[in-house]
N, C-alpha and C positions, 0 to 999 in steps of 0.2 A: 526758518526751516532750511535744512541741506542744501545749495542748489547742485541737481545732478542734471550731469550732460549726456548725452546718448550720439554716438559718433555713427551714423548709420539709419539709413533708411528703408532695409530691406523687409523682411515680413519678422524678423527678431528681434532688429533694433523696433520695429512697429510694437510687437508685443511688449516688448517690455515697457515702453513710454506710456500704452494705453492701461495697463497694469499699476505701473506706480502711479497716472493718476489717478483712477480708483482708489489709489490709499492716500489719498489727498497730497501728492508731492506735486510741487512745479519744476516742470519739465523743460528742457531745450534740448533739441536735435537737429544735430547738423548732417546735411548730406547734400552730393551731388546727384544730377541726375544721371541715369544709367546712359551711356554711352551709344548706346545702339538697343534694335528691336530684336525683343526674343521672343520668342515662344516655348509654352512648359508645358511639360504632361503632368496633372496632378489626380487623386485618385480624389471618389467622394467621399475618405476620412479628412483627407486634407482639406475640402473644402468646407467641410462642415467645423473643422478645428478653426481654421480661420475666421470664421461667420462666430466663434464661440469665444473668441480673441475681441471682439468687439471691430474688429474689422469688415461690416458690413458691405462699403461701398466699394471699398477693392476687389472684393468678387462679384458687384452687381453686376459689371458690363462685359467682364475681364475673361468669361469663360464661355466657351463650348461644349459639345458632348460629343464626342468621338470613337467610334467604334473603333478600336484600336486590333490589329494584327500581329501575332507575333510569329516568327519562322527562329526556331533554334533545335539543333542538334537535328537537323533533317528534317522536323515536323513545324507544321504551318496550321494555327490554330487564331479564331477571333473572338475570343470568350469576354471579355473585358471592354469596358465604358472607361473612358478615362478622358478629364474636364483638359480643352486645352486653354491655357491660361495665356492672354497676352500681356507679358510684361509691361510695356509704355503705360498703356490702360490702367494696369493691377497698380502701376504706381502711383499713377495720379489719384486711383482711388484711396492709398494709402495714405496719399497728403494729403487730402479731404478729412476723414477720419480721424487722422493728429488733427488736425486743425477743429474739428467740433469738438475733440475730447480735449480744448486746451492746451494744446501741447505747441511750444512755440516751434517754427518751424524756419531754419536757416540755410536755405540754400547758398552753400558754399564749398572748395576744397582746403580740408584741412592740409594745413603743411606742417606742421610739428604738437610734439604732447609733451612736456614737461611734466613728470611727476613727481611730488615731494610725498611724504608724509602725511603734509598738513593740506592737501590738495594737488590741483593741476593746473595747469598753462596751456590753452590751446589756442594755435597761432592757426589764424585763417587767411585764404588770400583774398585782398581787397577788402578785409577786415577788423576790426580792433579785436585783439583776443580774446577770446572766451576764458574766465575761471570757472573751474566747479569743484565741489567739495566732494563730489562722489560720479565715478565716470564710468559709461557702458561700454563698451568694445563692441559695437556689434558693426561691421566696415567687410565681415565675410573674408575673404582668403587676401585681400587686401590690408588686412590689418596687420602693421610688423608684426614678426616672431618673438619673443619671450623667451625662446630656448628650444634646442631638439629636441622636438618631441619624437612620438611614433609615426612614420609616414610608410607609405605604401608603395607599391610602385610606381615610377613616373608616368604621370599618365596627362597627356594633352586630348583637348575633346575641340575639334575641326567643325564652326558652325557656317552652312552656309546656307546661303539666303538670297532666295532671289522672287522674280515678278512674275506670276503665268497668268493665264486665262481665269476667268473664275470656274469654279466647279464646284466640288461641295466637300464639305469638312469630313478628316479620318485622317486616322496615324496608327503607326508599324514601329517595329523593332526586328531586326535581326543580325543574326551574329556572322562576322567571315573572317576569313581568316587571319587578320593582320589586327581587327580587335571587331566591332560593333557599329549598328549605326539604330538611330532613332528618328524619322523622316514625320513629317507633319505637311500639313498644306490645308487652307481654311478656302472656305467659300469667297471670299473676294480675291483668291488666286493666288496669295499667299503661300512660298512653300518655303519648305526647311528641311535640310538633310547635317545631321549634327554626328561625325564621325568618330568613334576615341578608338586611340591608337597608345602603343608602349612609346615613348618618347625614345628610349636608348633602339630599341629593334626595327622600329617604323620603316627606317632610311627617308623617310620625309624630303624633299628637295629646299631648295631656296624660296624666299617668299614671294617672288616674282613667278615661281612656275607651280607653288604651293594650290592656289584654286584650279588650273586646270588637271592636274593630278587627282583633287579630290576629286571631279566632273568627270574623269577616268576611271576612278575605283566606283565612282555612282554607276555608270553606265555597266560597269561589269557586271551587274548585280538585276538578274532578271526581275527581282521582287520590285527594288528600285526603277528600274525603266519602264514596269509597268505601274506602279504605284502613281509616278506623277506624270506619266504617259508621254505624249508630244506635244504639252502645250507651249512649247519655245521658254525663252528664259531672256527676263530684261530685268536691269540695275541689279547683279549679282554682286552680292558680297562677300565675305570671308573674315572669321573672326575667330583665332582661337585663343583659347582658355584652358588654363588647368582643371584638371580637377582628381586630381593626387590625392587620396585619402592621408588625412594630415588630422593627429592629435596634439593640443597645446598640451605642453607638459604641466603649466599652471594655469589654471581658468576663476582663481577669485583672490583677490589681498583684502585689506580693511576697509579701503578706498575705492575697489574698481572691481570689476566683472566681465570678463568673457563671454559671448553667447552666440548663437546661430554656428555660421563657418568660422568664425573668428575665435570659437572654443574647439570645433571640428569638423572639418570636413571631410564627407566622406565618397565613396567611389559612386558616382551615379548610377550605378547595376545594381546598387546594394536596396534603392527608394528612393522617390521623391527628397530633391534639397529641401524643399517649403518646409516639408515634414519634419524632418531634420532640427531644423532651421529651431520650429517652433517649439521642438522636448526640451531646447535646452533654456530656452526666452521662457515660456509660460513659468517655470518655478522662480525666475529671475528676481520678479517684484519682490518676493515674500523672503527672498535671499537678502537683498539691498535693505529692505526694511528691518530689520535682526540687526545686520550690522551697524545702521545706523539707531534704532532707538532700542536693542539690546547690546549693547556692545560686550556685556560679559559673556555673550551667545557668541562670540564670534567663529572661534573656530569648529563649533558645531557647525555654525551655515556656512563656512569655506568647507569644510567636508561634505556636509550632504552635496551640495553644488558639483565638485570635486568629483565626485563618486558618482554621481549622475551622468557626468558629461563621458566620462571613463565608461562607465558601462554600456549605455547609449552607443557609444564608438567601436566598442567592440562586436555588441549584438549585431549593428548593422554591415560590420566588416566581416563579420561571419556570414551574413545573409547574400550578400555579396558574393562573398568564394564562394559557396555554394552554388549560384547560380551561373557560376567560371566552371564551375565541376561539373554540371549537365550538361554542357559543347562539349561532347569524346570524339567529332571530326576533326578536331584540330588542337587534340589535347597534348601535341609537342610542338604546335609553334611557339616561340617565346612570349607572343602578348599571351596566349593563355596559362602555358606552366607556371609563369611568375605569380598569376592570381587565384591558380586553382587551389595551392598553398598557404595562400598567407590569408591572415594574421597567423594562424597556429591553426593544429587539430582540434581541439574542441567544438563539440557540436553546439549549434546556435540555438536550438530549443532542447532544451534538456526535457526526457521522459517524466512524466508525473508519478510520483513516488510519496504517497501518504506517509511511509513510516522514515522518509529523507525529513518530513519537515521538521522546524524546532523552533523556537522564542527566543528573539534577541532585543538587546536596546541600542536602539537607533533612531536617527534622526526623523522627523516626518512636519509635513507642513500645518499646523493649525492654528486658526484664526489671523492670519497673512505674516505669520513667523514661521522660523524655524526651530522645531522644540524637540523632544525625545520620546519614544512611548515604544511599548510592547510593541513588534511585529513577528510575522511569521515568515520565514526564512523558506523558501523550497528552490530546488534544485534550476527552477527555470526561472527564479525569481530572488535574485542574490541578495539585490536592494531591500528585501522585504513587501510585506501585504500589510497595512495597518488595518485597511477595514470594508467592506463590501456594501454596500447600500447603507451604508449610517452608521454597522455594526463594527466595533471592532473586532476582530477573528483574532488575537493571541489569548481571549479569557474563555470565546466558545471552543478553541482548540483544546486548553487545561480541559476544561470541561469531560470533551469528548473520548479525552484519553481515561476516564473514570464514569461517563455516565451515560447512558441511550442518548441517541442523536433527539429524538421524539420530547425528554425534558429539556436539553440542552437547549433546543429550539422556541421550544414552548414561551409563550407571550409575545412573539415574535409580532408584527404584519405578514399579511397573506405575502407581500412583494417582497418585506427582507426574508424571509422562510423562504421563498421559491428562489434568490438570489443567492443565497448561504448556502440551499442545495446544490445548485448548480456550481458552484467554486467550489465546494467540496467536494464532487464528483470529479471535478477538474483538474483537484489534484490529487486524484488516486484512490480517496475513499471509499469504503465500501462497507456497510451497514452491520454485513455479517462481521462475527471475530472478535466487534468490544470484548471490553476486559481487561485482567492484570495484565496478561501477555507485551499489548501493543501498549500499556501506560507503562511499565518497566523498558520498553524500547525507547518511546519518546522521551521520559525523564532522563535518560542516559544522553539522550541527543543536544536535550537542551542543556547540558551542565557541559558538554563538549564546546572548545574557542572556537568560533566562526573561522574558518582558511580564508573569507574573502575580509573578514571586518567591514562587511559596507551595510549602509541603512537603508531608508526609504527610497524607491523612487518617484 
């Protein structure tokens, strides 16, 4: 069998290792360990994605609940729970996890990747090289470039870290002038003030006067001085990172695959990385498997994959500016103009329009391949919908365009009937109107070329 390598140990390079062994492949992942202590705000879809990833024991210890604050555009609001994850932790619980699901695990830093054709060459330090027949990319914003892609504005995110008193666990967000800050601080007195700023507009100083600066723009900020109050401040650190919304322009070959940050990374206003991380890993396995025991599937599954990570990138960079465009106090400083803008105008959820939708073939996941089947196409749903609790929804759609929703349905389950309502109501339907009318609309739709050409996601 294959041997495939996974260069990465974050929660993508995780999924996907835990995934292909499910399809019985033997697995090797190399990674080092993460550099320093972080702290992440994730939400309870992310944590419940992860716990569904087979990654149990990295969320056993690794989280919090924190009532989290946000202060933007003048209004100060705490509606939102949001789990704080400690990295160190989360990680060790991921090397646990590879390691019961089989998965060899090689602590090391990779220093070079030869790739041919016929495989790879991965040189390790203090190691004899690794070969493998089929290689993951999952290394996050660390992983070389491939080629300009689409990137975002330059954007550096300022973490700092230090030691207080203990008190009790909560985290905040709020936006000022020069970009954003996201502040945490845990029960054993643990705090974190994580600042992102425009790289080119900042005026940032040198790295030696770098931390007392950010201690400066902290203290300016009434929310922050009160947030983590007076409890003094021991072994502070400073740590920064990009985090540039950055698209690979290629994310799959014969041989290899892109995923997590390492396919895309996007602006942290836009969501959760984990989250991220895990849209583009979870389809990973059943990509890798196609191309290695379909091989005349190939460029089916470097499309779907493709087209996934693409759309994925856009949605969330749209979600993004958006959330640039509700700050109007500081909507001509330059960190904000540059992102209230970009990617483009297009809206990130497109309105629900019954008579937009239409039937196309394209790519979709069954039975741990990548295959092709009828989907439905709607406006906030470029990729396609293959199917809803079990059913597939391109033959109840024909259907409905010629018959009462009441037979259409009929022999259902009581749960896919109340599931196939509810997505039908969802996107636009409405009971009244059957008839030739709207089936002369939709056939005209479906015989029209898709503008996006993308499939499933």
């Amino acid at each position: 069998m294959s041997a495939i390598v996974v260069l990465g140990a974050g929660p993508a390079g995780a999924a996907v290792a835990m995934g292909l062994r499910r399809l019985g492949y033997p697995v090797t992942l190399v990674s080092e360990w993460r550099r320093f202590a972080a702290l992440e705000g994730i939400s309870q879809r992310v944590l419940e994605a992860l716990r569904a990833a087979g990654l149990q024991r990295a969320v056993a210890d690794a989280v919090l609940p924190s009532q989290r604050q946000v202060a933007w555009n003048g209004q100060q609001h705490a509606q939102n729970i949001e789990w704080l994850l400690d990295r160190p932790c989360f990680d060790r619980g991921l090397r646990e996890d590879l390691r019961l699901a089989g998965v060899d695990v090689i602590e090391a830093r990779v220093l070079t990747v030869a790739s041919l054709t016929t495989g790879h060459s991965i040189s390790l330090e203090g190691r004899e090289p690794l070969q493998a027949d089929f290689l993951v990319e999952a290394r996050g914003r660390q992983a070389p470039a491939v080629g300009k892609g689409l990137r975002g504005p330059q954007t550096v995110s300022l973490l700092n870290r230090w030691q207080a008193t203990p008190g009790h666990t909560a985290s905040a967000v709020e936006s000022l002038a020069q970009g954003w800050a996201w502040m945490a601080r845990r029960a054993d007195g643990q705090c974190y003030w994580q600042w992102t700023v425009d790289v080119a507009s900042a005026e940032l100083p040198g790295k030696t006067q770098l931390l007392e600066y950010c201690q400066q723009q902290r203290m300016a900020s009434p929310l922050a001085r009160a947030f983590f109050a007076d409890s003094g401040q021991h072994d502070v650190q400073l740590h920064a990172r990009s985090s540039t919304a950055i698209l690979s322009p290629q994310v799959c070959g014969d041989n290899w695959i892109r995923v997590g940050d390492a396919a895309m990374a996007v602006d942290p206003l836009s969501g959760n990385g984990i989250f991220q991380s895990l849209s583009s890993a979870l389809q990973a396995p059943a990509v890798i498997n196609t191309l290695l025991r379909k091989p005349e599937r190939a460029a089916l599954a470097q499309r779907f994959h493709q087209q996934r990570v693409e759309q994925l990138f856009m949605r969330f960079a749209r979600i993004g500016r958006d959330f640039y465009a509700e700050e109007q106090r500081w909507a001509q400083q330059p960190f904000w103009t540059a992102r209230r803008h970009w990617p483009d105008s297009q809206i990130a959820h497109a309105e629900a329009d019954f008579a937009a939708l239409r039937i196309e073939r394209a790519p979709v996941l069954r039975d741990g391949f990548v295959d092709e089947a009828d989907v439905v196409i709607s406006p906030d749903q470029p990729l396609g919908i293959w199917h809803v609790q079990g059913v597939e929804v391109a033959p109840v759609l024909r259907r409905l365009w010629a018959e009462p929703a009441q037979n259409v349905l009929a022999g259902l389950t009581q749960e896919q009937t109340r599931a196939l309502k509810s997505w039908l109501v969802s996107q636009g339907y409405q009971p009244e109107g059957e008839g030739t009318e709207r089936k002369r609309t939709q056939e005209h739709r479906t015989s029209a070329p898709s503008p996006s050409g993308r499939g499933l996601g």
